[in-house]
FILO-266002 format. One record per residue: residue in one letter; x, y, z of N, C-alpha, C in turn. Coordinates in Angstrom, 3 decimals. Layout:
> r|n_east|n_north|n_up|ca_east|ca_north|ca_up|c_east|c_north|c_up
> a|X|Y|Z|X|Y|Z|X|Y|Z .
...
This chain:
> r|n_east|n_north|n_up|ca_east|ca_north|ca_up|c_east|c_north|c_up
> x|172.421|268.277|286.714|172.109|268.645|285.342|172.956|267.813|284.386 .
> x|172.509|267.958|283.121|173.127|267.100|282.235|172.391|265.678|281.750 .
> x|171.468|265.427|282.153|171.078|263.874|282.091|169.644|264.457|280.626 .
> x|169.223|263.380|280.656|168.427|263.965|279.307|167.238|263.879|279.610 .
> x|166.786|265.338|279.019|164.783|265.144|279.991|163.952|265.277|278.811 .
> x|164.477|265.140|277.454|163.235|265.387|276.222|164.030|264.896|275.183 .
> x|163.237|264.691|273.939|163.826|264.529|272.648|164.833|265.841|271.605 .
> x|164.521|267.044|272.218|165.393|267.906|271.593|166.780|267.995|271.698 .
> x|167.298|268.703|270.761|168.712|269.147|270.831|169.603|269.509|271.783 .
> x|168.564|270.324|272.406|169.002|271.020|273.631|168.458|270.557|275.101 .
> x|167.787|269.101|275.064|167.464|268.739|276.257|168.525|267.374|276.859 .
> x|169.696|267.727|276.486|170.356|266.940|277.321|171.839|267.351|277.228 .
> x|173.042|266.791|278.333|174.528|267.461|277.895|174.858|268.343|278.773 .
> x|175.635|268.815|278.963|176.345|270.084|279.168|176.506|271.610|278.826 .
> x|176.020|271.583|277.486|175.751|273.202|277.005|175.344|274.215|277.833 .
> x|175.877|275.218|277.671|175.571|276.369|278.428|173.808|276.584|278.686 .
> x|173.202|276.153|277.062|171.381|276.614|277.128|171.286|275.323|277.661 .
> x|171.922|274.138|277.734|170.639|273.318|278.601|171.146|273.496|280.043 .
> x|172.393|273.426|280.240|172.342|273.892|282.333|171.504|275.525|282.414 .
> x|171.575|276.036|281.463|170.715|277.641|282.139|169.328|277.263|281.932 .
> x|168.754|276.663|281.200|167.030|276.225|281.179|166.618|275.246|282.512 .
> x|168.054|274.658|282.220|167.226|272.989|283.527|167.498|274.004|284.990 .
> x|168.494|274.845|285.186|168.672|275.343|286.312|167.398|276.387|286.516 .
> x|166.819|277.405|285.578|166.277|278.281|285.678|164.709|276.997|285.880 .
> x|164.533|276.164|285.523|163.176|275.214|285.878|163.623|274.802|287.388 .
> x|164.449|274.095|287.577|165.299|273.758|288.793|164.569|274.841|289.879 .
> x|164.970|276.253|289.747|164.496|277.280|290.520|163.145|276.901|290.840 .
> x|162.680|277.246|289.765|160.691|277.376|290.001|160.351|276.077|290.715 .
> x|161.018|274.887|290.284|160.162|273.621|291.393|160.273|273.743|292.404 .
> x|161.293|273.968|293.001|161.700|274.319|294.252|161.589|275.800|294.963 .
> x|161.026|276.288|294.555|160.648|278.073|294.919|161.656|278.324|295.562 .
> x|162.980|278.620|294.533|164.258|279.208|295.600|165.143|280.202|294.494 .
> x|165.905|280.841|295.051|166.330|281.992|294.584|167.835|281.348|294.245 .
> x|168.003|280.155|295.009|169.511|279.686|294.839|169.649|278.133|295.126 .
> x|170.198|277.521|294.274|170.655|276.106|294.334|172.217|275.826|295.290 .
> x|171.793|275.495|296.425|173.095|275.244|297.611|174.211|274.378|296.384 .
> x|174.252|273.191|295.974|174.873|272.373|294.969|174.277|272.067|293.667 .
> x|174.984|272.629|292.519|174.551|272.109|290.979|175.464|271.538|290.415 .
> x|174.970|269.680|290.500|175.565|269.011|290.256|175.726|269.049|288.162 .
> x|176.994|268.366|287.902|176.941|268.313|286.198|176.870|266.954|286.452 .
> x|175.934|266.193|286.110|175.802|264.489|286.433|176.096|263.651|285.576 .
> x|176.890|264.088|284.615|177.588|263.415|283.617|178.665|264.036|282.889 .
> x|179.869|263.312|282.307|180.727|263.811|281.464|179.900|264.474|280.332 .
> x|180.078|265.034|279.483|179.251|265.781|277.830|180.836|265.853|277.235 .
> x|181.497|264.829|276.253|182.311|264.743|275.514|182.113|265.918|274.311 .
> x|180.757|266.367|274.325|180.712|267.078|273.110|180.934|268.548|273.670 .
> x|181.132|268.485|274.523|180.968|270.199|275.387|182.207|270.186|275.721 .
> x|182.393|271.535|275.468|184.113|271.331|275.891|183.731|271.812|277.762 .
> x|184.834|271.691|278.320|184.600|272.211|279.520|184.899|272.977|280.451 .
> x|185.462|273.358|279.529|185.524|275.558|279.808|184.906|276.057|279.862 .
> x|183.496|275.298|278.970|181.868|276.578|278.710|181.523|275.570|279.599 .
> x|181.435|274.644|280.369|180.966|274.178|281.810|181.349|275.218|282.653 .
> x|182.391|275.304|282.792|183.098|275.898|284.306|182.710|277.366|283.822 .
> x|182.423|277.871|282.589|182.286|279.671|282.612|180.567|279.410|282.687 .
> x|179.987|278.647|282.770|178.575|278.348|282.755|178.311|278.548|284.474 .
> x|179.078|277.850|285.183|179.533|277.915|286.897|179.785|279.339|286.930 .
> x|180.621|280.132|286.569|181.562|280.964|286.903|180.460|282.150|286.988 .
> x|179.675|282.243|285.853|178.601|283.317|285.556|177.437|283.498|286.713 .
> x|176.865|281.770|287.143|176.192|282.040|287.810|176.108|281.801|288.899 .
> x|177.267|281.328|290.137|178.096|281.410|290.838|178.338|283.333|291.263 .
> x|178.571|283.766|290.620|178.238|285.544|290.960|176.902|285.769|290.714 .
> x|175.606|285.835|289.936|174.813|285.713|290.138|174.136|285.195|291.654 .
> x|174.755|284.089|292.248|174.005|284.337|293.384|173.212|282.855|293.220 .
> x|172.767|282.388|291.933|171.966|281.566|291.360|172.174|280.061|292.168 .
> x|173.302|279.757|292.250|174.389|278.205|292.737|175.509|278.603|293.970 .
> x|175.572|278.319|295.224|176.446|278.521|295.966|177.560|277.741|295.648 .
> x|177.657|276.681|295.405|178.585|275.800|294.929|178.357|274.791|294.116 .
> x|179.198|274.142|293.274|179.263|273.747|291.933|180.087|272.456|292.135 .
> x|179.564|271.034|291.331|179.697|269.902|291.578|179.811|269.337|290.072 .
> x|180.291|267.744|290.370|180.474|267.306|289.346|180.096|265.402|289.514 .
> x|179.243|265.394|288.868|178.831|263.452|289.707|179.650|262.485|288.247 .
> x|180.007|261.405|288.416|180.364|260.166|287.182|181.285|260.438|286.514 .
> x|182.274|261.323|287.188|183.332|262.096|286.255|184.770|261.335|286.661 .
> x|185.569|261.069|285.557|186.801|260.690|285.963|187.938|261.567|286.713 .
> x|188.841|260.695|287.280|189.383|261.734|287.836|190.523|262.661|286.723 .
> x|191.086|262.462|285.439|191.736|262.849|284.645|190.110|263.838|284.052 .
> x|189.288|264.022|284.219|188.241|265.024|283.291|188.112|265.846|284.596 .
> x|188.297|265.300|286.442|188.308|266.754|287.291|188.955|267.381|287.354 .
> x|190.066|266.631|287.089|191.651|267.469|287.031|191.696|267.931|286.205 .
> x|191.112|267.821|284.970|191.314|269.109|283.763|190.488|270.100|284.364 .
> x|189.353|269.969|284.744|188.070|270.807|284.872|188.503|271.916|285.738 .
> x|189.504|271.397|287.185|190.512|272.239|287.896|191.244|273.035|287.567 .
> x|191.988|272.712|286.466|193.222|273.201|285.823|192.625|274.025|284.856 .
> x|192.190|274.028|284.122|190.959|274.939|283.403|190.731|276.091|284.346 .
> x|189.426|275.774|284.915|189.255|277.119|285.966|190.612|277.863|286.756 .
> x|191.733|277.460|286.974|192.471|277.804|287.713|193.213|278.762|286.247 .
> x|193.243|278.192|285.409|194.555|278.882|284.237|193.502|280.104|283.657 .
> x|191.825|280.040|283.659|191.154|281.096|283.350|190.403|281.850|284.241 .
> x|190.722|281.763|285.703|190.482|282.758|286.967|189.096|282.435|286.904 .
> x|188.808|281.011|286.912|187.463|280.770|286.716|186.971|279.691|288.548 .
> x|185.780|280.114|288.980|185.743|279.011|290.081|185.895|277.619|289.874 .
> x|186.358|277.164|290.755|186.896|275.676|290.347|185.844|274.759|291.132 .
> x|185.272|273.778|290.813|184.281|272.518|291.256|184.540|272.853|293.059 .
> x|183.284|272.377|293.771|183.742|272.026|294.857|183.562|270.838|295.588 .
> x|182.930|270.054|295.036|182.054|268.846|295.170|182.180|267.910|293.908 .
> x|182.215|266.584|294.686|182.415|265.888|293.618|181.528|264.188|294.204 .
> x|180.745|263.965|292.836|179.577|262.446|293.610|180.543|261.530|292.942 .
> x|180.980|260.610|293.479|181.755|259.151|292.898|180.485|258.376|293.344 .
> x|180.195|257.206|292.340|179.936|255.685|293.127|180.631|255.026|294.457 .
> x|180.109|254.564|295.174|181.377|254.528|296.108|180.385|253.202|297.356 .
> x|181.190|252.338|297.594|180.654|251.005|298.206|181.527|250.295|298.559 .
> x|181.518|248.923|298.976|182.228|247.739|299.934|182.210|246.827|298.461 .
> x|181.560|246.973|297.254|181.707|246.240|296.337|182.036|246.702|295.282 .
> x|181.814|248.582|295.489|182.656|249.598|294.261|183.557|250.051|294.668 .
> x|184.977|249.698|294.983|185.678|250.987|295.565|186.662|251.257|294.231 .
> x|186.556|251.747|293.273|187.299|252.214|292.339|187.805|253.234|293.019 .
> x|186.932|254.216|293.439|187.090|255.654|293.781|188.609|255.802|294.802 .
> x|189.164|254.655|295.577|189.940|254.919|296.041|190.880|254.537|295.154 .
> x|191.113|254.619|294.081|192.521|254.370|293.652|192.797|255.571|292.742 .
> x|192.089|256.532|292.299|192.651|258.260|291.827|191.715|259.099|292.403 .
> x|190.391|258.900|292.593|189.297|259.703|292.841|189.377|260.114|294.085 .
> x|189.299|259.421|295.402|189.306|260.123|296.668|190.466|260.757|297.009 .
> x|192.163|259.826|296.183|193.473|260.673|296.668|193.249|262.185|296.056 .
> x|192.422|262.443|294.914|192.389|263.411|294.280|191.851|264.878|294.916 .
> x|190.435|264.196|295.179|189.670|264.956|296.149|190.400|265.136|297.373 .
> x|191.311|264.446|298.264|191.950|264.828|299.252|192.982|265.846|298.826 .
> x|193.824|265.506|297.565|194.686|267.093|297.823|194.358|267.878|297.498 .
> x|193.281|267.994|296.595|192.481|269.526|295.865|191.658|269.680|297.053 .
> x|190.844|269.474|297.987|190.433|270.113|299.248|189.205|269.808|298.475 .
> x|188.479|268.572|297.564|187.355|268.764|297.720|186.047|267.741|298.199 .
> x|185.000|268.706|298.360|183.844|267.854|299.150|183.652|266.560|298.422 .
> x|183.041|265.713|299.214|182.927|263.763|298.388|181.810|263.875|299.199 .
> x|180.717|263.690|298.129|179.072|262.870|298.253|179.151|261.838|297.392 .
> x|179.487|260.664|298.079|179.479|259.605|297.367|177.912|258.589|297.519 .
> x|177.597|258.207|296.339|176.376|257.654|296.660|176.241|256.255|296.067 .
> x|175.465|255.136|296.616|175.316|253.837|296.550|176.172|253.278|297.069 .
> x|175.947|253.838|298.755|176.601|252.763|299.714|176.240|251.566|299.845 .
> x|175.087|250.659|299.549|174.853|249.796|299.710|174.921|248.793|298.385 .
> x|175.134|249.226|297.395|175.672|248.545|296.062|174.307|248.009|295.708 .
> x|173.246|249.472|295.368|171.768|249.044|294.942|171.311|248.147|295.675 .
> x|171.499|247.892|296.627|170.695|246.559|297.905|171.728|245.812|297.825 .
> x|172.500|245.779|297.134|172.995|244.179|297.552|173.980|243.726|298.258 .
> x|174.256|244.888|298.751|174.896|244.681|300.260|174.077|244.562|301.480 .
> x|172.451|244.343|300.947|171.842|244.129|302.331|171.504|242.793|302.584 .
> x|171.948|242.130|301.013|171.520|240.192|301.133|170.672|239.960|300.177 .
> x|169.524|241.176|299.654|168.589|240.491|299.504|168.243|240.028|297.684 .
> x|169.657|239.854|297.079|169.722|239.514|296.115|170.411|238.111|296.114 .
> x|171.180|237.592|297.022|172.288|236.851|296.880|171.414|235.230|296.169 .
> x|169.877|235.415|296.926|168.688|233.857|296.544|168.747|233.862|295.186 .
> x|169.066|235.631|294.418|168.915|235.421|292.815|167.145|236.063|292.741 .
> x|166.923|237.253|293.620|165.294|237.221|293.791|165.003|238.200|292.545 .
> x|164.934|237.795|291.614|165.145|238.051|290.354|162.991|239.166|290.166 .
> x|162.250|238.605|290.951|160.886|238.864|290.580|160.541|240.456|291.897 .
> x|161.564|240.703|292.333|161.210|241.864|293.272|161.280|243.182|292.267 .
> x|160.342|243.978|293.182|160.278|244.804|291.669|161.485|246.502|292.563 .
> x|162.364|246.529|292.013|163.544|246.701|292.156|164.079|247.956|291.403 .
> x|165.412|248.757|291.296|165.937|249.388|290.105|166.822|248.078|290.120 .
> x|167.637|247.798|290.663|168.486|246.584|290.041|168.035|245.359|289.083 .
> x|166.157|245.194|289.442|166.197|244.238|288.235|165.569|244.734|287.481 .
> x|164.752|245.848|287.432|163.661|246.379|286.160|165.241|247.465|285.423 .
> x|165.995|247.747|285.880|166.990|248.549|284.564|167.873|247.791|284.469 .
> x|168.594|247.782|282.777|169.604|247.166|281.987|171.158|247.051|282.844 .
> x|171.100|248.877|283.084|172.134|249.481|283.317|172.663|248.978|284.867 .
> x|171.670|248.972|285.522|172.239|248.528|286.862|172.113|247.001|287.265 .
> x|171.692|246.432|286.259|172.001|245.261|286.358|173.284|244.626|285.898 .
> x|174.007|245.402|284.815|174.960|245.452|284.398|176.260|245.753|285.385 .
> x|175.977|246.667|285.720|176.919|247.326|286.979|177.188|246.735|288.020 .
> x|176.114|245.340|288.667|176.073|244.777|289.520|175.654|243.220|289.680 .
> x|175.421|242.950|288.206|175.402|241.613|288.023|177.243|240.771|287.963 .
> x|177.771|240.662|289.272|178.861|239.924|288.992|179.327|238.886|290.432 .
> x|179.772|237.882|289.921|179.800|236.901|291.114|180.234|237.440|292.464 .
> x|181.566|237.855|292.065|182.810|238.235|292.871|181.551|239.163|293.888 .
> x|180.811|240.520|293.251|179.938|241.096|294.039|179.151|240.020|295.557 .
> x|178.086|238.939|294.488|177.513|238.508|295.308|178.195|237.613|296.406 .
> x|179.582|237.136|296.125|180.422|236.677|297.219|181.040|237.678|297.832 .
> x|181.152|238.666|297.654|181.150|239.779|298.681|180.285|240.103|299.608 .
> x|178.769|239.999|298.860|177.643|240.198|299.665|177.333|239.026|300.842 .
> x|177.570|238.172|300.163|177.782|236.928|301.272|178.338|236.902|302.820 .
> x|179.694|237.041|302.230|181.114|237.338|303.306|180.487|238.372|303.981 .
> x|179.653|239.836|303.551|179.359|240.693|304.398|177.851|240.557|305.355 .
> x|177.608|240.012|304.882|175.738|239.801|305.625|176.310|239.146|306.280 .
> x|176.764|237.860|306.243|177.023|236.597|307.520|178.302|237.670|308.401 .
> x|178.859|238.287|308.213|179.789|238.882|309.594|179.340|240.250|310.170 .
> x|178.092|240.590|309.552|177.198|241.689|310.256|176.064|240.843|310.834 .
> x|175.578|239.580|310.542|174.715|238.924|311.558|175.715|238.555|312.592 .
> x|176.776|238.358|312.358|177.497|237.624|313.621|177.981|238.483|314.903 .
> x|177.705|239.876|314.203|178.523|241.095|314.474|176.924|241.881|315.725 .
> x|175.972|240.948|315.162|174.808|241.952|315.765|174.475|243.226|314.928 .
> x|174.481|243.687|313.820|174.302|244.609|312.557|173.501|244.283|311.444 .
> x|172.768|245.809|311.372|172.050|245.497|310.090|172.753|245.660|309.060 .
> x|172.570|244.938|308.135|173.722|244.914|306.792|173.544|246.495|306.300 .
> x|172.804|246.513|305.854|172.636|248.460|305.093|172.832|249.368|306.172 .
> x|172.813|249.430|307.228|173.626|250.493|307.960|174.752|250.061|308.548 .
> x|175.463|249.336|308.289|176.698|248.879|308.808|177.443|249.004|307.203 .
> x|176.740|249.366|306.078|177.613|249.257|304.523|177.749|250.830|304.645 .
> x|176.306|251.530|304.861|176.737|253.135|304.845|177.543|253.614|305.949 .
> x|177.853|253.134|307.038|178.770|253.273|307.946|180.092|253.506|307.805 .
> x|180.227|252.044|307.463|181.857|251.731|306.048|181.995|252.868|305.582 .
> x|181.144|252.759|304.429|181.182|253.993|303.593|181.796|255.426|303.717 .
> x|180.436|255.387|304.667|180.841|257.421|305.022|182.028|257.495|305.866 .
> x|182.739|256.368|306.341|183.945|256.642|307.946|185.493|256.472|306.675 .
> x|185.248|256.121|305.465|186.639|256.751|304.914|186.805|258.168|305.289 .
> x|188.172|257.868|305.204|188.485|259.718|305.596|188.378|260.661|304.864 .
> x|188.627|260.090|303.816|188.054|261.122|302.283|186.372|261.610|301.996 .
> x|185.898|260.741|302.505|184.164|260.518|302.566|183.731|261.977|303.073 .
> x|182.732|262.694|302.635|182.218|264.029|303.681|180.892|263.330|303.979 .
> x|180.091|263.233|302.962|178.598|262.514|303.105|178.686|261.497|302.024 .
> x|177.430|260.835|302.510|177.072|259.684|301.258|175.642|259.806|301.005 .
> x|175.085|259.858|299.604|173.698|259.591|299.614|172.815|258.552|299.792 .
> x|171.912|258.434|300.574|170.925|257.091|300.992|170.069|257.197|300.020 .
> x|169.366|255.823|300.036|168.025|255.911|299.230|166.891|255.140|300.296 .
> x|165.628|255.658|300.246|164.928|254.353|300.718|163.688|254.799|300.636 .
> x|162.963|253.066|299.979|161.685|253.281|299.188|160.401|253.444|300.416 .
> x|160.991|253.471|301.626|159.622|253.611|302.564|160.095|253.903|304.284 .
> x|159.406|253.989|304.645|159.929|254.645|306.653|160.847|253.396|306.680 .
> x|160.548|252.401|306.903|160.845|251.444|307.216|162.373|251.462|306.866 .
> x|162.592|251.162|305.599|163.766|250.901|304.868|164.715|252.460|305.423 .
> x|164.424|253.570|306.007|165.110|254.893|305.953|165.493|254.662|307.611 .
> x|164.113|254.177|308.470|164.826|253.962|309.644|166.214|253.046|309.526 .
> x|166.146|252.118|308.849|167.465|251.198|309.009|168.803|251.961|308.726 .
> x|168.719|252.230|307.246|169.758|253.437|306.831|169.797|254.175|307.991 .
> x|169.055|254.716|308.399|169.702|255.695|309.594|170.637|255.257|310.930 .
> x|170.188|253.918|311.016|170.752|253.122|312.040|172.611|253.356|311.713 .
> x|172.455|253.854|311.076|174.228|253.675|310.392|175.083|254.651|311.475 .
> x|174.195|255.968|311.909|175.127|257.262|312.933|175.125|256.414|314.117 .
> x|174.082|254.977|314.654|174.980|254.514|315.558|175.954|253.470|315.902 .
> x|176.373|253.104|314.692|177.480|252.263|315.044|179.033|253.575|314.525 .
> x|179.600|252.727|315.960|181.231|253.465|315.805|181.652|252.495|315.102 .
> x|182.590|253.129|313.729|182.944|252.509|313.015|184.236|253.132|313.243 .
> x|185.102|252.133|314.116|186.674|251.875|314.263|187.634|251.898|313.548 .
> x|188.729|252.467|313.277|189.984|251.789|312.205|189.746|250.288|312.167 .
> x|189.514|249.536|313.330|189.741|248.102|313.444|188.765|247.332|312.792 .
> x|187.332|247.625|313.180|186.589|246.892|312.366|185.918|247.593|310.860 .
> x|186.536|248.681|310.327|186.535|248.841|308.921|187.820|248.333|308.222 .
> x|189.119|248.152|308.891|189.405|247.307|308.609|188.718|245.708|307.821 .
> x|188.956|245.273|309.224|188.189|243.791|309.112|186.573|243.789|307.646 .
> x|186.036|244.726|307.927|184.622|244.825|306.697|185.780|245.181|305.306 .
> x|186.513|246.084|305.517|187.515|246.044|303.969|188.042|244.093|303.467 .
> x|188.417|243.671|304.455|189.272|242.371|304.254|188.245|241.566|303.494 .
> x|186.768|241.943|303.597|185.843|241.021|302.913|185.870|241.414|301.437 .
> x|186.045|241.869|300.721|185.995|242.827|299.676|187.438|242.687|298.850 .
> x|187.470|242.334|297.439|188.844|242.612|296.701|188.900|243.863|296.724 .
> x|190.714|244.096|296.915|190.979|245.343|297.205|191.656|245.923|295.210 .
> x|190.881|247.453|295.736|191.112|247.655|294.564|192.962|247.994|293.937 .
């Protein structure tokens, strides 16, 4: 919740009426009595976030949300969000989505130490750095019809050299390695120790069998190692 689904006032943010409308629609698409995780998928600077967490807190006893998440959030806005619920006997987040990749690892330098001492869950998603940890950008294939090249935003996010010489260094030592590049990136990925799950994407069988290929490679201290060494460390 949180992302913007209309032109009104109240169709985007954090506010108490737009998570209780999008959640109470949320219900009916899904014919369920309860949402396992309700993610807040964005910061809302304009919301304070006390009426987030008492927005959780309300319907969290209700029965409505078993547990309560937070995706694109810094780690100084979880740690308030913590400290908040904790100073007003309010439930505290339990889940938390970072970006998280072989060409994003911000997340390890406050975000995963964070989540490791607060005890909480990590669904990190875009293990494969929008494809382009699978190669198939590095030609510049600018005419595939894509989210990386039809949106602004993720072209932005992932238009940078250093990336595609990452992508490089990693395709040529997963061909050498006998590996498919996209399940050998979500592999990486999910075998940090901080990691619980990661989210996949894939536009067809095809592309989901590969991703899946990822539960069979053992991914070693030694050779996540070695796949880190390709990659500036953050």
């Amino acid at each position: 919740a949180g992302s913007k689904v209309g032109n009104g006032i109240n169709d985007l943010g954090t506010s108490r009426k737009h998570l209780m409308l999008e959640l109470e629609k949320s219900l009916k698409r899904l014919n369920t009595d309860y949402i396992d995780i309700y993610f807040l998928h964005y910061f809302d600077s304009y919301t304070s976030i006390e009426s987030s967490m008492r927005f959780f807190f309300f319907f969290l006893k209700q029965g409505k949300i078993l547990y309560s998440g937070v995706s694109n959030w810094a780690a100084w806005q979880i740690m308030k969000s913590i400290h908040i619920s904790k100073t007003n006997f309010l439930n505290s987040i339990d889940c938390i989505q970072p970006m998280y990749s072989l060409i994003k690892r911000q997340a390890e330098v406050e975000i995963l130490p964070l989540a490791n001492d607060e005890k909480l869950g990590v669904m990190s998603y875009s293990p494969i750095g929008s494809g382009v940890l699978t190669g198939k950008y590095i030609q510049n294939n600018s005419e595939l019809d894509t989210r990386l090249n039809n949106k602004n935003y993720y072209k932005q996010r992932y238009t940078n050299e250093i990336y595609t010489q990452t992508a490089e260094r990693f395709c040529e030592f997963a061909k050498n390695n006998n590996y498919e590049p996209a399940a050998l990136a979500i592999s990486w990925a999910c075998n940090h120790p901080d990691i619980t799950s990661s989210i996949i994407g894939a536009r067809n069988v095809e592309q989901l069998k590969s991703n899946l290929n990822c539960l069979n490679i053992e991914m070693t201290k030694e050779l996540r190692d070695e796949i880190s060494a390709l990659s500036i460390q953050p």
